[in-house]
N, C-alpha and C positions, 0 to 999 in steps of 0.2 A: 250500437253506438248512435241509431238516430232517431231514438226515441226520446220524445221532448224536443227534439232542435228546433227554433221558428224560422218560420221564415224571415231571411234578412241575415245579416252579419250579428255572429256575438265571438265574442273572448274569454279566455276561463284560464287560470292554473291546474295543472295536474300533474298526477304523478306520471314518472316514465313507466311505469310499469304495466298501464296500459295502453303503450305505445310500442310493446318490446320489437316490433318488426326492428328498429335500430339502438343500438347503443348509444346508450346517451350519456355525459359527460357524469363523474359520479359526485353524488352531492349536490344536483342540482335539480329542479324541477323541469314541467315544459309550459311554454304557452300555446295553447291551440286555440287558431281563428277559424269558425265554420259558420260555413256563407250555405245559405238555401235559397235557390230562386224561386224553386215553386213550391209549393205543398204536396205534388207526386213528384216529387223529387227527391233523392237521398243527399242529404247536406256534403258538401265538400270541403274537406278538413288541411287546415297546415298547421304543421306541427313541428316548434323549435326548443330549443334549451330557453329559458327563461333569462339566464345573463346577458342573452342578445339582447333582449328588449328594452327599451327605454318607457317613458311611461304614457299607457293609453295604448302602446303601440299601436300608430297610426299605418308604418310602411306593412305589417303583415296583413291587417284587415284591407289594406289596400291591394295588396295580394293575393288573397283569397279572395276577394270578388271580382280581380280579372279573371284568374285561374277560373273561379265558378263558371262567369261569363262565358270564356272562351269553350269550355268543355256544354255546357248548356248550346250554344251556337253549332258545335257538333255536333248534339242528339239531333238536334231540329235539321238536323241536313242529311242527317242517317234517314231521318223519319220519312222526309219528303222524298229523297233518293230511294223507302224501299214503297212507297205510295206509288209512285211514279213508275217505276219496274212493275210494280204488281199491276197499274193500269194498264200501261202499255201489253204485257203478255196476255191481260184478259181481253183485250180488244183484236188482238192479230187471231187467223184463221186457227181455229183447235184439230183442225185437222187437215192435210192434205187431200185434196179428191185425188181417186183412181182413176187413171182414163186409158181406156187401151190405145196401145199405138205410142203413149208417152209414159217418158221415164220423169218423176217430178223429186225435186230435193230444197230443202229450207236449213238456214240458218241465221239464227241471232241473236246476238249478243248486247246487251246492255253495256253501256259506258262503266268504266271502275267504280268504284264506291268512294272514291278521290274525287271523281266528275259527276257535275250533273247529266241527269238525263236530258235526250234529248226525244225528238220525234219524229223519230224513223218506225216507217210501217211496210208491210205489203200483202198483196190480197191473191188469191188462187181459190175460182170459183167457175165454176161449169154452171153457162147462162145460156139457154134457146140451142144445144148442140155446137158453143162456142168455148174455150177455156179465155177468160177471163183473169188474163196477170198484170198486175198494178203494182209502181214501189214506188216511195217518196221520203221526203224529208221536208220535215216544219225548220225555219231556222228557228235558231233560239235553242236552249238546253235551261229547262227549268220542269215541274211539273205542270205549266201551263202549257209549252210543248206537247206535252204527251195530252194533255183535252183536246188542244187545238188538232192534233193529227187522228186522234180520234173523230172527229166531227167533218174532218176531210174525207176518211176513209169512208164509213157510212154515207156520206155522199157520191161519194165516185162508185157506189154497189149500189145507191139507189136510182142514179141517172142510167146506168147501166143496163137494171132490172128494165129500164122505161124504153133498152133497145135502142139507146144512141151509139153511134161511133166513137170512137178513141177521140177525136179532135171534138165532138161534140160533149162528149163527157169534161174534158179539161174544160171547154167554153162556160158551161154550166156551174163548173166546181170555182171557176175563176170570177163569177159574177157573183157568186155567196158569197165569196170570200170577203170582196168589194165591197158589197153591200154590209154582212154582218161580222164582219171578222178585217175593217180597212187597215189593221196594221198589222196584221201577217202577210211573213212568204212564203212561200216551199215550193218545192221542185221535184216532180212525179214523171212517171212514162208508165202509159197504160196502152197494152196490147190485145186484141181478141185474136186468139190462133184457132184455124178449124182442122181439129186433128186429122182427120183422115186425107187431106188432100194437103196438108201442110202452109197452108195460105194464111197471115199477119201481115194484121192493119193495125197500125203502130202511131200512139201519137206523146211526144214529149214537150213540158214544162220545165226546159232548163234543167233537164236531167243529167246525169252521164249518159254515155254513149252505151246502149248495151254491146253485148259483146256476143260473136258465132264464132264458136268451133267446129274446125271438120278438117277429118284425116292431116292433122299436125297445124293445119293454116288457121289463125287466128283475124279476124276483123269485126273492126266496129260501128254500128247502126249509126250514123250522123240523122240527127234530129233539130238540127239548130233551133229554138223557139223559145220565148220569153218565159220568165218563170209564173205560179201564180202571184196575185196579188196585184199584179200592174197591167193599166191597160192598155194595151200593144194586139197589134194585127197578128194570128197563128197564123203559121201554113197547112197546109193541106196535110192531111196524114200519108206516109208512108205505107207501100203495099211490095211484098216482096214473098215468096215462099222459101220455108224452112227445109232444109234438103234432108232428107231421111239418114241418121245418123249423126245428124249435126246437133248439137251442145249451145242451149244460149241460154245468158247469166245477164240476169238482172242485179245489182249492186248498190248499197249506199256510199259519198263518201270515206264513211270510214274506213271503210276497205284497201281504197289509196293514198285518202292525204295524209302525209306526215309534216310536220313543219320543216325540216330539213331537206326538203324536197318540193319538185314542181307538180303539178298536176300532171302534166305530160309524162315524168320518169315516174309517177304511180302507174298512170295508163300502161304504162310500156312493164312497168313490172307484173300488172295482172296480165297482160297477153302473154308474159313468155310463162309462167303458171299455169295457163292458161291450155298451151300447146297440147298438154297432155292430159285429155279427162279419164279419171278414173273410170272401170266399169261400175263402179257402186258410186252410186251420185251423190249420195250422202260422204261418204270417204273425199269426194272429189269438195264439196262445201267449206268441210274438215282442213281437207287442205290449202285452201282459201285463206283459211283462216290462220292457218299455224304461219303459210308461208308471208304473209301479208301485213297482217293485224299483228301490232306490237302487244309483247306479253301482257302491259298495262290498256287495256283497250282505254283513249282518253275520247272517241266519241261511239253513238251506237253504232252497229254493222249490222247491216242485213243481206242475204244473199240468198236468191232464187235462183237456181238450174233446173232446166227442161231438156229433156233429149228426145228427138224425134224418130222412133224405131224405124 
């Protein structure tokens, strides 16, 4: 059927009988409007009884090229939607490191195929006998999101590689920002833990709070500090040790805000979750997700668990 159609709107008579998906009134013919946008495109067809129409029929070709429209406005947002995903997964870590002494678990999820993407990442990388964990969010949900958070990440492993501190990494990542990138924000917490002795130096950008579990007790890391993108005084990074056996969860938004609720009754719904980690960290991620994250996930979610043997 869309061989010969041009591009553009045309009109034609026809019989019903290459139409027979429906019944059509008998004795009468049809008119069909098909509208093509593009040239790899396959034309989109409406198709009525001929007695409706008056002459030129102006209201159906008017109809077939919203209809075209709107359905072309949905390829181009699939397309972008599956670009966007496919970046975003090629840039996050392909694999988890091994490190004895720690239990490690990921998960994430992309926004519906309803929402745009957005740019949420996180990094797990063993640097100088350090584990190196970083998570963040670009505001915005577009496919520029996902460049943008890409071009964060690769900075926050390259200042890293160069042996800065938590607070010095965000300093750095916040002066590129500034400089090549002045109208973005996002919001990261980047940690280096030294496995064997359990010791993290913790520094946040307007992050959420991370979160320690241990034997049933749940609390969360306060890190109060400005996000990137604006220039504001940091404080000092945090230094605390992770207690052997204790569970700590790094998170994006999506994980707690819902519109129908505060930030705060998120927080408090991921601690009571929370209470109880699974012994498979993976299973426990899993359940993050199931109990947390609404069926339609409407932005990204990312989640990191570490457990300290």
């Amino acid at each position: 059927m869309t061989t010969g159609v041009p591009t553009g709107s045309t009109v034609r008579v026809d019989e019903p009988g290459n139409w027979a998906l429906v019944d059509w009134p008998a004795g009468d013919q049809v008119t069909v409007a098909a509208a093509r946008l593009r040239e790899d495109r396959a034309p989109l067809y409406v198709v009525v009884p001929t007695s409706t129409q008056t002459a030129r029929t102006p209201v159906l070709v008017q109809l077939a090229q919203a209809v075209a429209a709107a359905v072309e406005a949905q390829r181009s947002f699939d397309e972008e939607h599956r670009i966007a995903v496919t970046l975003q997964r090629s840039l996050l870590p392909r694999r988890i490191p091994e490190i004895a002494g720690l239990d490690l678990a990921v998960r994430y999820e992309p926004a519906s195929a309803q929402t745009e993407v957005g740019g949420d990442f996180y990094e797990l990388v063993m640097l100088d006998g350090h584990l190196l964990m970083a998570i963040g969010d670009v505001a915005g949900h577009s496919l520029h999101a996902a460049t943008v958070m890409a071009e964060l990440r690769h900075a926050v492993r390259a200042y890293a590689v160069e042996g800065h501190q938590p607070g010095m990494i965000l300093h750095r990542v916040n002066e590129l920002m500034r400089t090549l990138l002045p109208n973005e924000m996002a919001t990261i917490c980047v940690l280096l833990l030294h496995p064997p002795s359990g010791r993290v130096r913790l520094a946040s950008a307007g992050h959420l709070p991370t979160l320690i579990s241990l034997d049933g007790k749940v609390e969360y890391v306060q890190h109060s500090a400005p996000l990137l993108g604006v220039r504001a005084k940091r404080p000092a990074d945090l230094e605390f040790v992770l207690p052997a056996g204790a569970t700590l969860v790094l998170y994006t938004d999506g994980l707690i805000e819902r519109r129908d609720a505060t930030i705060d009754e998120g927080l408090a719904a991921l601690a009571s979750c929370a209470v109880r980690v699974d012994d498979d960290l993976d299973r426990f991620c899993q359940r993050l997700l199931v109990e947390l994250a609404p069926a339609e996930i409407q932005d990204d979610v990312a989640v990191v668990a570490l457990r300290r043997h």
